[in-house]
MARTI-798836 format. One record per residue (C-alpha): residue number from 0; residue in three letters; x, y, z. Coordinates in steps of 0.5 Angstrom, whole numbers, plus 500, padded with zeros to 3 digits. Layout:
BEGIN
+------+------+------+-------+-----+
: resi : resn : east : north :  up :
+------+------+------+-------+-----+
:  NUM :  ala :    X :     Y :   Z :
...
+------+------+------+-------+-----+
//
This chain:
BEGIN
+------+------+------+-------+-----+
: resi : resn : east : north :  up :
+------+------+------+-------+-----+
:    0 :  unk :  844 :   382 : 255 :
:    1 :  unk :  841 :   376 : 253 :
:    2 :  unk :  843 :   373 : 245 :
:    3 :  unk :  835 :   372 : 243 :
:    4 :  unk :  833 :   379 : 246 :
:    5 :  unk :  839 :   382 : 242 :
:    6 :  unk :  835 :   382 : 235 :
:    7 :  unk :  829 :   387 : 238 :
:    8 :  unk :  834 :   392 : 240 :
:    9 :  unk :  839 :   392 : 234 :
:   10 :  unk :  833 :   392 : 228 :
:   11 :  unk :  831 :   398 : 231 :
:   12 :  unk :  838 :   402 : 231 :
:   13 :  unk :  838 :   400 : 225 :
:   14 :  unk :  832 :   403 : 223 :
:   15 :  unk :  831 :   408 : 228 :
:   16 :  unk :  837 :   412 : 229 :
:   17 :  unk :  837 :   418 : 224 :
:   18 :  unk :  842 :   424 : 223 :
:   19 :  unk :  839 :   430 : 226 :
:   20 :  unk :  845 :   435 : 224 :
:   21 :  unk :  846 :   439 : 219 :
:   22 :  unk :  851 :   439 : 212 :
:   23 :  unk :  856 :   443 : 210 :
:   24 :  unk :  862 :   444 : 205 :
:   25 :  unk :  869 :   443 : 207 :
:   26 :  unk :  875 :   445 : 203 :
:   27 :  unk :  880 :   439 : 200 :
:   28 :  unk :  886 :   439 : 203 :
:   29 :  unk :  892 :   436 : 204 :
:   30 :  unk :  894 :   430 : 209 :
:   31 :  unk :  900 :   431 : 212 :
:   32 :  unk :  906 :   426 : 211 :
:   33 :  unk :  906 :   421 : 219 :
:   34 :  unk :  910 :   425 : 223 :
:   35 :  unk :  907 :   432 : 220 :
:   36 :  unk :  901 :   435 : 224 :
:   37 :  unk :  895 :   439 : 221 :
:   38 :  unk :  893 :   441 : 228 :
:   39 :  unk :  885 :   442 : 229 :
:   40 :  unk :  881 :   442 : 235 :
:   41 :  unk :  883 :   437 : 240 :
:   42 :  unk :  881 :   435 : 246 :
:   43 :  unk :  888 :   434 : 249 :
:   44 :  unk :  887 :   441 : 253 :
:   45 :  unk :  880 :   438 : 257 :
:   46 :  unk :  876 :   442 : 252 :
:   47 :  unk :  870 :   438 : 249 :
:   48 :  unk :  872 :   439 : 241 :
:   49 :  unk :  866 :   440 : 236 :
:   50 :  unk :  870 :   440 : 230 :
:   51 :  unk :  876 :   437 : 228 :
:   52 :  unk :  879 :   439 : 221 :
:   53 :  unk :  885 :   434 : 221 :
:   54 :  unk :  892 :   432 : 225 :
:   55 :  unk :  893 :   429 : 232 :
:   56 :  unk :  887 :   428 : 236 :
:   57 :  unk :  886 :   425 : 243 :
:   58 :  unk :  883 :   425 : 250 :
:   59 :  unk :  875 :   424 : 251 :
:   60 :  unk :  869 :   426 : 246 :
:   61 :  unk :  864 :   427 : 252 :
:   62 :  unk :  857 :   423 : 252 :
:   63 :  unk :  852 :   426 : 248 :
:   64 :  unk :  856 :   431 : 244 :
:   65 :  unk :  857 :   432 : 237 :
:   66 :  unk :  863 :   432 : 234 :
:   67 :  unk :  864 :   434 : 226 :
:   68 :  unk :  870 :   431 : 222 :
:   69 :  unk :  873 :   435 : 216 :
:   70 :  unk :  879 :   432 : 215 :
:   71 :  unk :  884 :   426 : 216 :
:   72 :  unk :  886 :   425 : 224 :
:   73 :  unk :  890 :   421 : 227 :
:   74 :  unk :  891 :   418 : 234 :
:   75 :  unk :  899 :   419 : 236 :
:   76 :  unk :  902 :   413 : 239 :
:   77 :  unk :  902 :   413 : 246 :
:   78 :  unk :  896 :   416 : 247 :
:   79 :  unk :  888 :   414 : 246 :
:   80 :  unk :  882 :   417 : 243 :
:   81 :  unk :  876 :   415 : 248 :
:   82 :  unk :  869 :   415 : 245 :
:   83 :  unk :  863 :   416 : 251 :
:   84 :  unk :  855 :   414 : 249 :
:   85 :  unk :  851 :   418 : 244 :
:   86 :  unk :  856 :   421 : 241 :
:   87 :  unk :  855 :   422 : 235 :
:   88 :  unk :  861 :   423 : 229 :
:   89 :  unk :  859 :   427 : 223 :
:   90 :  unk :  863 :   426 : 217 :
:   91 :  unk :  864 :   431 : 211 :
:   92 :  unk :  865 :   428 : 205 :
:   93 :  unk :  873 :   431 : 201 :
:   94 :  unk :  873 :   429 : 194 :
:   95 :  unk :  880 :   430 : 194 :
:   96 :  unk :  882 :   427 : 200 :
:   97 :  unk :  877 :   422 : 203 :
:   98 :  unk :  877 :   423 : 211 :
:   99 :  unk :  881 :   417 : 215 :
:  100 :  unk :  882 :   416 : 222 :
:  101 :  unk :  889 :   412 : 223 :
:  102 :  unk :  889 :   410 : 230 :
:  103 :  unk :  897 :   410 : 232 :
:  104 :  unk :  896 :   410 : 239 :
:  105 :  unk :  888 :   407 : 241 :
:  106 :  unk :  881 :   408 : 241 :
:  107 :  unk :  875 :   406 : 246 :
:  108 :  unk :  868 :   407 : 243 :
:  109 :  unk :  863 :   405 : 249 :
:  110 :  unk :  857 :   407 : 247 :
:  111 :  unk :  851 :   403 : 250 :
:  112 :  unk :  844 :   400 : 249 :
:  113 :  unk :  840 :   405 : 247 :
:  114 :  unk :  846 :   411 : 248 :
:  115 :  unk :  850 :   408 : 240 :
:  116 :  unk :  856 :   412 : 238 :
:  117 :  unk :  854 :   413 : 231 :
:  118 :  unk :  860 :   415 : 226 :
:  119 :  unk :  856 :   417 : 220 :
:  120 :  unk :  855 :   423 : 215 :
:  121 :  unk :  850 :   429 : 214 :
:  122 :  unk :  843 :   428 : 212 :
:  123 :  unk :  845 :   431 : 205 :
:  124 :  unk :  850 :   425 : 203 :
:  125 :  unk :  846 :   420 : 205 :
:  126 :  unk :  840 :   421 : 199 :
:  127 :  unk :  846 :   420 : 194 :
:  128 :  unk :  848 :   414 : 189 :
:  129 :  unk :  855 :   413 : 193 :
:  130 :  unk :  856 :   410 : 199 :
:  131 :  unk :  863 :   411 : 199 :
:  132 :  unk :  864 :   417 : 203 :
:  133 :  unk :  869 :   417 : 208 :
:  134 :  unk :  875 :   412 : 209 :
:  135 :  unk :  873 :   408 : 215 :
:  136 :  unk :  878 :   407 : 221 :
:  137 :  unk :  885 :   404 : 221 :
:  138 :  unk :  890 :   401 : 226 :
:  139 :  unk :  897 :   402 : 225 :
:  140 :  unk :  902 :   397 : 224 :
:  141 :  unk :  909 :   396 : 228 :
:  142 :  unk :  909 :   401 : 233 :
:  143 :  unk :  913 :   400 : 240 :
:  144 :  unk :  906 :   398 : 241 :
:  145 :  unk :  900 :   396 : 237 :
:  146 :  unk :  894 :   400 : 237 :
:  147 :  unk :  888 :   397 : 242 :
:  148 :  unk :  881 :   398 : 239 :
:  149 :  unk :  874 :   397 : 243 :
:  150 :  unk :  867 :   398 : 240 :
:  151 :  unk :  861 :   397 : 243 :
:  152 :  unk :  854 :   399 : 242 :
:  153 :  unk :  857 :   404 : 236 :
:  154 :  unk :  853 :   404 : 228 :
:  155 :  unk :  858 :   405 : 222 :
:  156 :  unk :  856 :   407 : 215 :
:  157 :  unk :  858 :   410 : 209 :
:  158 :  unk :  866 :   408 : 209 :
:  159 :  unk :  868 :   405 : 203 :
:  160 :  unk :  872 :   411 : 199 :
:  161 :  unk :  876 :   411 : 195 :
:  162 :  unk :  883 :   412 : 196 :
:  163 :  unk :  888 :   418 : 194 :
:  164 :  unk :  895 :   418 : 194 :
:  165 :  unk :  895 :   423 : 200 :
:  166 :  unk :  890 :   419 : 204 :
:  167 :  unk :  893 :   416 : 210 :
:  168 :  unk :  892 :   409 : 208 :
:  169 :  unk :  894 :   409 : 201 :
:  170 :  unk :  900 :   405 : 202 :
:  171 :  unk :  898 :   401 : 208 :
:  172 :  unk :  892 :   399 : 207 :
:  173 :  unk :  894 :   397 : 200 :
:  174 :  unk :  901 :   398 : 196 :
:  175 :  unk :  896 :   402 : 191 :
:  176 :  unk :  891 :   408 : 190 :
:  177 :  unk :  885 :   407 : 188 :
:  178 :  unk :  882 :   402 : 193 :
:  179 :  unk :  876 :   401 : 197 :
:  180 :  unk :  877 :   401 : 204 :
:  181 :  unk :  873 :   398 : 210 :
:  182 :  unk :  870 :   401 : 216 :
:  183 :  unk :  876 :   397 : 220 :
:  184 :  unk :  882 :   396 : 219 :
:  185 :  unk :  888 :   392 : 223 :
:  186 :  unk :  895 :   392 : 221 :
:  187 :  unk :  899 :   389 : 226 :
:  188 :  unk :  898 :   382 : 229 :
:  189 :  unk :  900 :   384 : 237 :
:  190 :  unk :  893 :   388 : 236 :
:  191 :  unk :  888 :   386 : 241 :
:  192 :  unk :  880 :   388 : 238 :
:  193 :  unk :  873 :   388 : 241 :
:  194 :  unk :  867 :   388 : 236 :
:  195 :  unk :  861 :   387 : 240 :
:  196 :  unk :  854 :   390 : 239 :
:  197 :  unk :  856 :   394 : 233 :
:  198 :  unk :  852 :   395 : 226 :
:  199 :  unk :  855 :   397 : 220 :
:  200 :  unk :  851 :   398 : 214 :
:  201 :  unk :  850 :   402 : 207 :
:  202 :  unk :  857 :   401 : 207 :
:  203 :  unk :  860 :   401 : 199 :
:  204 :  unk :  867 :   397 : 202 :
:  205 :  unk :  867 :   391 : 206 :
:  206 :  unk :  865 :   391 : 214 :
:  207 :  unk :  871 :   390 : 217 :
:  208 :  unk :  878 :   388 : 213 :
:  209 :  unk :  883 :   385 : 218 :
:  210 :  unk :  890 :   384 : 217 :
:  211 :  unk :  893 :   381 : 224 :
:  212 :  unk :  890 :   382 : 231 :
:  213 :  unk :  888 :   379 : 237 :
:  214 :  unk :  879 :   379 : 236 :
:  215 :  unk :  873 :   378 : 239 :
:  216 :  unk :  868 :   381 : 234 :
:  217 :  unk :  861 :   378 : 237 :
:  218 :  unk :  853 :   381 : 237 :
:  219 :  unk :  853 :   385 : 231 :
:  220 :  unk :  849 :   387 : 225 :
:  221 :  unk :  853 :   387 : 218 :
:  222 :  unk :  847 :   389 : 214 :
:  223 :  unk :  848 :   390 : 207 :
:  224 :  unk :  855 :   391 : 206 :
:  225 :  unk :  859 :   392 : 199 :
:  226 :  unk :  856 :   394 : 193 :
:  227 :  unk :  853 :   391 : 187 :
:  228 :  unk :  861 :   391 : 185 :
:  229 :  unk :  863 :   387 : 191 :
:  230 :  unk :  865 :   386 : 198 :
:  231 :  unk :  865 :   382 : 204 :
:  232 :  unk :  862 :   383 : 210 :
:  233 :  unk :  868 :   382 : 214 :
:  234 :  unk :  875 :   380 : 211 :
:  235 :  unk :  881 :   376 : 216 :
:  236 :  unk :  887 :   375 : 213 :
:  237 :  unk :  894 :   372 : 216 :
:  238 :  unk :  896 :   373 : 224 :
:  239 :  unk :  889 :   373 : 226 :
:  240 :  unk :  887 :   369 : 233 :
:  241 :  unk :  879 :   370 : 231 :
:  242 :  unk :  872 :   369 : 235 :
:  243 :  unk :  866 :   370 : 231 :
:  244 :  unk :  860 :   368 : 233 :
:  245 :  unk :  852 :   371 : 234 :
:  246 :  unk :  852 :   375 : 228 :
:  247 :  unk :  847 :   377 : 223 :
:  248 :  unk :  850 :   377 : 217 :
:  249 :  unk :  844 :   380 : 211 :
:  250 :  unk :  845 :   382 : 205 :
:  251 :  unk :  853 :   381 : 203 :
:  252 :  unk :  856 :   382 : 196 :
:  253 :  unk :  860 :   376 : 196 :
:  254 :  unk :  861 :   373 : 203 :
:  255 :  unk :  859 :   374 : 210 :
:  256 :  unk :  866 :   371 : 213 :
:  257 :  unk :  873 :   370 : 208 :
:  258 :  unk :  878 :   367 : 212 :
:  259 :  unk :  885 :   367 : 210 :
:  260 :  unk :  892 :   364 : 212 :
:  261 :  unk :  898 :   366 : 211 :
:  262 :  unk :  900 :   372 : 207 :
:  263 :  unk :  906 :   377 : 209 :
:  264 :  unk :  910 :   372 : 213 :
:  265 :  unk :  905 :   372 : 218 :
:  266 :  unk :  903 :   366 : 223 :
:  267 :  unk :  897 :   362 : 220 :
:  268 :  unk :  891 :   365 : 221 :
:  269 :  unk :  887 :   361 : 226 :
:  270 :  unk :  879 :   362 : 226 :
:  271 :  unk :  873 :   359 : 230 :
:  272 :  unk :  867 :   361 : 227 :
:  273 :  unk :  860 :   359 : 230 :
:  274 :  unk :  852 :   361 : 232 :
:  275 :  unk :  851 :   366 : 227 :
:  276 :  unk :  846 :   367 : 222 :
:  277 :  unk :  847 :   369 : 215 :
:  278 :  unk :  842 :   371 : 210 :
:  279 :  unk :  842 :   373 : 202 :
:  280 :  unk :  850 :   372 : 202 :
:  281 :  unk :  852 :   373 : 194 :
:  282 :  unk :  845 :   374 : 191 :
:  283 :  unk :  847 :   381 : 189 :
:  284 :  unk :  853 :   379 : 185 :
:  285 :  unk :  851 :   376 : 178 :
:  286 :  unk :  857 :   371 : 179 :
:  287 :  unk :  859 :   372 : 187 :
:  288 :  unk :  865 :   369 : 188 :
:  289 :  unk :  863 :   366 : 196 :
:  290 :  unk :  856 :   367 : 199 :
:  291 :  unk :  856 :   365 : 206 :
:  292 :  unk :  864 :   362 : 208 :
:  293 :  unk :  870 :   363 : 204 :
:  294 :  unk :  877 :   359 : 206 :
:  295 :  unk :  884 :   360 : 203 :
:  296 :  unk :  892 :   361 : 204 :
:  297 :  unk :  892 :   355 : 210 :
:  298 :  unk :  889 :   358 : 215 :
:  299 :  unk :  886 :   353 : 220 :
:  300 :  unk :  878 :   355 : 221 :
:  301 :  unk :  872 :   351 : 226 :
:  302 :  unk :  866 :   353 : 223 :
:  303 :  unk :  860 :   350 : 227 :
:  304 :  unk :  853 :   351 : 229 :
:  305 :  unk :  851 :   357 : 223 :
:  306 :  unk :  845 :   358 : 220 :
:  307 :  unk :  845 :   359 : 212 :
:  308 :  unk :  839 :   361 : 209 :
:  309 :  unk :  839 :   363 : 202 :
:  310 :  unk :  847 :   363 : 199 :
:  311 :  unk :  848 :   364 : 193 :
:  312 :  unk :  855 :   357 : 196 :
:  313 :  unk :  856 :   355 : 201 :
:  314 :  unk :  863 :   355 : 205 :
:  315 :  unk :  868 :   354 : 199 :
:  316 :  unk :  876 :   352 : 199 :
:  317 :  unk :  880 :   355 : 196 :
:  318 :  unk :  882 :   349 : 191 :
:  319 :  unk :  889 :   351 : 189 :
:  320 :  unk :  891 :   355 : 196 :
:  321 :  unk :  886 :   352 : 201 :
:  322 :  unk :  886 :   351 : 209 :
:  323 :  unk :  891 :   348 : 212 :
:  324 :  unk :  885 :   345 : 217 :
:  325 :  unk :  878 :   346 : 217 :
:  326 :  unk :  872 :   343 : 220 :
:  327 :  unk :  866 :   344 : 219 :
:  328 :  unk :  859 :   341 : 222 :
:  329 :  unk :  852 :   341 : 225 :
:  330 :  unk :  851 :   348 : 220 :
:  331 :  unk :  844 :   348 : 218 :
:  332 :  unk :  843 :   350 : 211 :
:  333 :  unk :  836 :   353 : 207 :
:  334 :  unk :  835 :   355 : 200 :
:  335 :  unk :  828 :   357 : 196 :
:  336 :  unk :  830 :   355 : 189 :
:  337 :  unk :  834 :   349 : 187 :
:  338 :  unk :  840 :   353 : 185 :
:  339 :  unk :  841 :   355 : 192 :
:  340 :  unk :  840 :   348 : 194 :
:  341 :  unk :  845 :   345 : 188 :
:  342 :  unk :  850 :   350 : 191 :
:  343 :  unk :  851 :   347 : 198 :
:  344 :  unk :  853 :   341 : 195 :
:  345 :  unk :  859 :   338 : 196 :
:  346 :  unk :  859 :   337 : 189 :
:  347 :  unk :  859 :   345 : 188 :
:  348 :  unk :  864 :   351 : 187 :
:  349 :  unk :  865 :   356 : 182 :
:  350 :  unk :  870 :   354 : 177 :
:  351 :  unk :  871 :   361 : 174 :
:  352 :  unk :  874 :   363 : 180 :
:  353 :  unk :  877 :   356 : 182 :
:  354 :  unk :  873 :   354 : 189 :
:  355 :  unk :  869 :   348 : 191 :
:  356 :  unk :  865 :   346 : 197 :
:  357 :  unk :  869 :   344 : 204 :
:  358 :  unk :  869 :   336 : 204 :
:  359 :  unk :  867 :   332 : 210 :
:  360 :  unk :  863 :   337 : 213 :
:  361 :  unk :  860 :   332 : 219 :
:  362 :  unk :  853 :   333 : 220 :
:  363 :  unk :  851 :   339 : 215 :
:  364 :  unk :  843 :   340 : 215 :
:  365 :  unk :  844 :   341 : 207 :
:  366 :  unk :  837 :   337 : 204 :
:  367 :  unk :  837 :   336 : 196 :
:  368 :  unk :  831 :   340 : 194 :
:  369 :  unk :  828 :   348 : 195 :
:  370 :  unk :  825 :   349 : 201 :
:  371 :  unk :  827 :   343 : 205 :
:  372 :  unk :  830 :   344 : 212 :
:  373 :  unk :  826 :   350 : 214 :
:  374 :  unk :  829 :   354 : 219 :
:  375 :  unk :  823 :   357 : 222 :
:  376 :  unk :  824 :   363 : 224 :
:  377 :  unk :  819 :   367 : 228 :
:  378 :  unk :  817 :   372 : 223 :
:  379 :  unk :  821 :   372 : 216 :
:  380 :  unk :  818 :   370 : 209 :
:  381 :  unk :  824 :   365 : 206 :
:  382 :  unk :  821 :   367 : 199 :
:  383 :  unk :  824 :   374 : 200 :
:  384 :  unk :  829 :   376 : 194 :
:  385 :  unk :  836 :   373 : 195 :
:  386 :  unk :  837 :   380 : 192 :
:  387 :  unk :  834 :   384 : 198 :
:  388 :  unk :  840 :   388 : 203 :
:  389 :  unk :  835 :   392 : 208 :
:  390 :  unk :  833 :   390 : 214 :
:  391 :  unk :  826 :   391 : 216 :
:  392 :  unk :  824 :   392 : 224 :
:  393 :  unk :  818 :   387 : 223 :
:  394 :  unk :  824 :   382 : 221 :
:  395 :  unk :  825 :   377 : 227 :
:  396 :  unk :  830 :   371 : 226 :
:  397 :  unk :  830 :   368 : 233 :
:  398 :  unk :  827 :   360 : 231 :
:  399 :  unk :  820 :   358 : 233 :
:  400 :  unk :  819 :   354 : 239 :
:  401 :  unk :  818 :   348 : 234 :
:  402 :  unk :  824 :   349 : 229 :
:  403 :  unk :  829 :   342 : 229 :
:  404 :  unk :  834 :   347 : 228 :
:  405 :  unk :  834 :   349 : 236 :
:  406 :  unk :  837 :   342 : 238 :
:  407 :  unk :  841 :   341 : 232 :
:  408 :  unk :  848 :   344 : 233 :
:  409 :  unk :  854 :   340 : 235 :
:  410 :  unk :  856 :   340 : 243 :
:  411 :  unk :  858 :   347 : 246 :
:  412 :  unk :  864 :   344 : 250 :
:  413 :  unk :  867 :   341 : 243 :
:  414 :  unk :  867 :   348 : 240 :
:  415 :  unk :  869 :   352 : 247 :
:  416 :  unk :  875 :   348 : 246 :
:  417 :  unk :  877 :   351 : 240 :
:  418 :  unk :  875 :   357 : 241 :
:  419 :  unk :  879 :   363 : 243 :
:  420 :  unk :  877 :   367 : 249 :
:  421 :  unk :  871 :   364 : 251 :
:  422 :  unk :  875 :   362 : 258 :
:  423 :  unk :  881 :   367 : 258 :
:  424 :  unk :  879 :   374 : 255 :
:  425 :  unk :  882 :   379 : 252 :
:  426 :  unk :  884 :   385 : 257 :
:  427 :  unk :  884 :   392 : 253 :
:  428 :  unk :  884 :   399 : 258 :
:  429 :  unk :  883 :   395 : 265 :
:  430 :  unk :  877 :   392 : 262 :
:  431 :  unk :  877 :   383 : 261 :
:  432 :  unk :  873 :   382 : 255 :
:  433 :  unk :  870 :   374 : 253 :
:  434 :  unk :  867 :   370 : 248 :
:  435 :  unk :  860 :   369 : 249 :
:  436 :  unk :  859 :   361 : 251 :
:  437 :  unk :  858 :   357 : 244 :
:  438 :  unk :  849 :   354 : 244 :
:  439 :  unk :  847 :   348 : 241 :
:  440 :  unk :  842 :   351 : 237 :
:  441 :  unk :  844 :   353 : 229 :
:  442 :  unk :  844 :   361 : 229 :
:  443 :  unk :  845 :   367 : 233 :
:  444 :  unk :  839 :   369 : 236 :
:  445 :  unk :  835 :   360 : 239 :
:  446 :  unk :  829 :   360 : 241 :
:  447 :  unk :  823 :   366 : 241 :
+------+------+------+-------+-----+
//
């Protein structure tokens, strides 16, 4: 669908699609070591499953059904899980033993405008004071081949728990227990991932924390992710080929986007970043480490034609591990108090914890006083509380015919050029998927 009708739909499935099953307790259990099997119900006989309380699952949960998770699974190599529209995936939370899926084969999650796949908890949890309820989804690392994922049209809330010795991820994901985990996770770097007309939201952990792959993670809504304690929205580390671009970004804990470089041996991590919208990035941390972009480890970043609106930094270098290369230009910045504003300087950074500003961004709408350089969005009040997480459905980010920062981004064929699969695609299950072409306004959404 076109960008500017994209926020209209996804607001409402932020804030319309509800759970409408029923809560029950499930019994702690152990996780098999890999390579054991805790058979629940799969669909590997042609049979819809309606319950899965652990081991190996593959097949197709049919459109429109209700499929409730008990406990950990995983997708064998070789094999596939595929996803159809409107299913609905309830996660029970297990204290003992957080549920995870580990994707060792690949997963396709097709859902549709106005048909999401939701992958959320039962009605009970969702009152509570955690959002940390189940252990999110992790792609496996060197398999004879590497897991493909696709997620289209899918919602994803409540991941962030806390790892046990005997969750699947306790010692892939990090080398000790005890950690809070994403809704996504890739391992190996040979994995090609699309993410596309997704929203994460009341997630306790970072959206998405990616150590390799292939990716285009493009029109989705990361709404509030982390907690008070911290989190990313989205957090790329080395072997990464990475295109991010017409995403709305509001509300994160630390950043919107951290991009790393060179950790585990990997090639360096390349990322092309342009036409996203990121709002409120920092404001819920006393001493946010980032706030909209944060580079480190040599990595090589393009940021372009993004619109930074009340961020707590602006895009930060890490001053003793920096990129290897970054550019940074056309990006608009907006802040409603002098802090916000002083933080976009090239002056700026936060000593503590040894970033600064990214030097010679070329063309940044920066300003030197609160209030200047106002984006002029359609129907969003810029003095909202740099604290504020939640979207609202009256909210509409698209810019006013009148707004400068419509014709104020760099040339689309220069960011084309650095871009990923804006021209080649990746291919996953028979199906070419691309990069949305770069825009020349400031943004994720254009004009009203």
């Amino acid at each position: 669908m076109k960008t500017r009708n994209y926020l209209m739909w996804t607001l409402a499935a932020c804030l319309c699609l509800a759970s409408t099953a029923c809560s029950s307790d499930s019994d702690s259990q152990i996780i098999p070591e890999q390579g054991e099997t805790e058979q629940g119900p799969t669909d590997t006989d042609g049979e819809q499953p309606s319950v899965i309380n652990g081991g190996q699952v593959s097949g197709v949960w049919k459109a429109g059904s209700t499929v409730t998770v008990k406990g950990s699974f995983e997708i064998p190599a070789g094999e596939s899980l595929t996803i159809e529209k409107g299913v609905k995936v309830i996660i029970e939370k297990n204290e003992q033993v957080p549920v995870e899926i580990m994707v060792y084969g690949d997963l396709y999650c097709y859902g549709e405008e106005g048909s999401e796949i939701q992958f959320t908890v039962p009605d009970s949890e969702k009152n509570g004071s955690s959002k940390r309820v189940w252990g999110g989804i992790f792609g496996a690392d060197r398999q004879a081949k590497a897991p493909d994922m696709v997620f289209l049209y899918t919602v994803f809330e409540y991941t962030g728990a806390l790892t046990t010795n005997n969750s699947y991820s306790a010692h892939t994901f990090k080398s000790t227990v005890g950690k809070g985990v994403p809704a996504i996770n890739t391992m190996d770097q040979n994995t090609n991932l699309v993410i596309q007309h997704c929203t994460f939201r009341n997630n306790g952990q970072d959206g998405l924390y990616m150590q390799g792959g292939n990716m285009i993670i493009t029109n989705n809504v990361f709404e509030g992710q982390g907690d008070e304690a911290g989190g990313e929205a989205v957090n790329f580390k080395a072997g990464i080929n990475l295109d991010l671009a017409y995403n709305l970004f509001y509300g994160p804990s630390n950043s919107a986007a951290k991009l790393s470089g060179t950790t585990d041996n990997r090639t360096p991590g390349s990322f092309t970043v342009f036409n996203n919208t990121v709002i409120n990035g920092g404001g819920r941390k006393n001493n946010a480490d980032f706030g909209s972009f944060a580079l480190e480890s040599g990595c090589d970043a393009y940021i372009y034609n993004n619109l930074i609106v009340n961020c707590k930094w602006g895009i930060l270098n890490d001053l003793t591990d920096p990129a290897r290369q970054a550019v940074a230009c056309n990006n608009w910045y907006y802040g409603y108090t002098q802090s916000m504003v002083d933080g976009y300087q090239e002056t700026a950074g936060n000593d503590e914890k040894g970033t600064g500003m990214l030097q010679g961004e070329q063309n940044a709408i920066k300003g030197k006083l609160a209030g200047e350089n106002d984006p002029e969005f359609v129907a969003y009040d810029l003095s909202t509380s740099e604290k504020t997480y939640v979207l609202d459905s009256a909210y509409d980010f698209h810019l006013k015919a009148s707004s400068r920062a419509l014709t104020a981004g760099a040339d689309p064929s220069v960011i084309a050029s650095h871009a990923h699969y804006v021209n080649s695609g990746l291919t996953i299950d028979g199906r070419t998927y691309y990069t949305p072409a770069p825009s020349a306004y400031c943004g994720a959404f254009g004009g009203e």
